[in-house]
N, C-alpha and C positions, 0 to 999 in steps of 0.2 A: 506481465505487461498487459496491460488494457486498451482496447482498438476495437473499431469499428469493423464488423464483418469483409466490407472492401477495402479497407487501409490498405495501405501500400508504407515500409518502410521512409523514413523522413528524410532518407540519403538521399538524392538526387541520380536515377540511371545515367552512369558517362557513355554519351555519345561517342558511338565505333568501338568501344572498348572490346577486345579481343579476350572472350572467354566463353569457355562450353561449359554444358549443362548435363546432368543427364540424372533422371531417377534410377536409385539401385533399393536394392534387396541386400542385406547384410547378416553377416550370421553373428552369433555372440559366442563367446567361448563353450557355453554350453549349448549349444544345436540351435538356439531360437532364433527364429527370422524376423528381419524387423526392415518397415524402410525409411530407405536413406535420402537425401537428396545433395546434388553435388553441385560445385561450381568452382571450377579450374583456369586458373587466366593462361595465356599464351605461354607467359614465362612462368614456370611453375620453380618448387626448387626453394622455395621460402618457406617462412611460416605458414600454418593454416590456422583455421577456426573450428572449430567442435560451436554449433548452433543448437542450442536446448528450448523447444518449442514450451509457450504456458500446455498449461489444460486441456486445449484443444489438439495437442499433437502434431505430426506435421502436416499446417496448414499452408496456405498458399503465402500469407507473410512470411512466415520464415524462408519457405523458397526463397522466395524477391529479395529477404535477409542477406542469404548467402549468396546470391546474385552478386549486390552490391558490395560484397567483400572482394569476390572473383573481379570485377569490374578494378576494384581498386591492388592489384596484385597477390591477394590472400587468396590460399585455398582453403576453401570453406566446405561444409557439410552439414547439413542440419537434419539431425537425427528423431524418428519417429519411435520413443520409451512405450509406449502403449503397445506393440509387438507381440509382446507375450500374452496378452487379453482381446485386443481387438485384430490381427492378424497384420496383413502388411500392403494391402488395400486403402485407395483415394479416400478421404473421408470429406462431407459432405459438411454443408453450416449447420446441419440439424444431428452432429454427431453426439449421442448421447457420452459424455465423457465422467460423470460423476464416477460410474461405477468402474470406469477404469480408473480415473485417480486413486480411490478406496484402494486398486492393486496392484499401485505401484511403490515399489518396495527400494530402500533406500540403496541396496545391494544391486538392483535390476538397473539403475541407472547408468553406473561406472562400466558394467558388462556389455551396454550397447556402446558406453563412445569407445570402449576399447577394441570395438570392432571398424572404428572407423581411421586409427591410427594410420593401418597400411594406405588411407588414399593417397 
């Protein structure tokens, strides 16, 4: 998906909507740390979403992404696949991401959302 460095998802934030947030740190079945970002609405107990960020990893849209999932009753998570090469650290609009695309491996994908199952 292609967007402008401050986009903001096209979903509209609902007003008062009862739902928490919070950044995590996730492990994958083989030891590596990656991070996560969460968003849990009041009633939880439903479906959620697994959030797979472009290129840029997790950035502040896909937070807002998974905001407005949480907003709307889904429990969402949007997971940061770059973990294994660039660590589990905020990254910045000047994140050089090429060279982590290059090593990201089709195997390394499934292994971080499967650490996100248990939210």
């Amino acid at each position: 998906m292609c967007f402008e460095l401050d986009s903001v998802p096209p979903v509209p934030a609902l007003s008062g909507a009862a739902v928490s947030h919070e950044d995590l740190v996730l492990e994958a079945a083989d030891g590596n740390r990656f991070a996560a970002f969460a968003a849990t609405p009041e009633e939880s107990g439903g479906p959620g979403v697994v959030v797979l960020p472009d290129v840029r990893g997790l950035y502040r849209f896909y937070e807002e992404l998974a905001l407005r999932f949480g907003e709307r009753g889904l429990r969402a998570v949007a997971i940061d696949y770059f973990g294994r090469t660039a660590g589990v650290g905020k990254r910045g609009d000047d994140f050089a991401y090429t060279e982590h695309v290059a090593q990201t491996t089709p195997g390394g994908i499934p292994a971080c959302s499967s650490a996100s199952r248990n939210l």
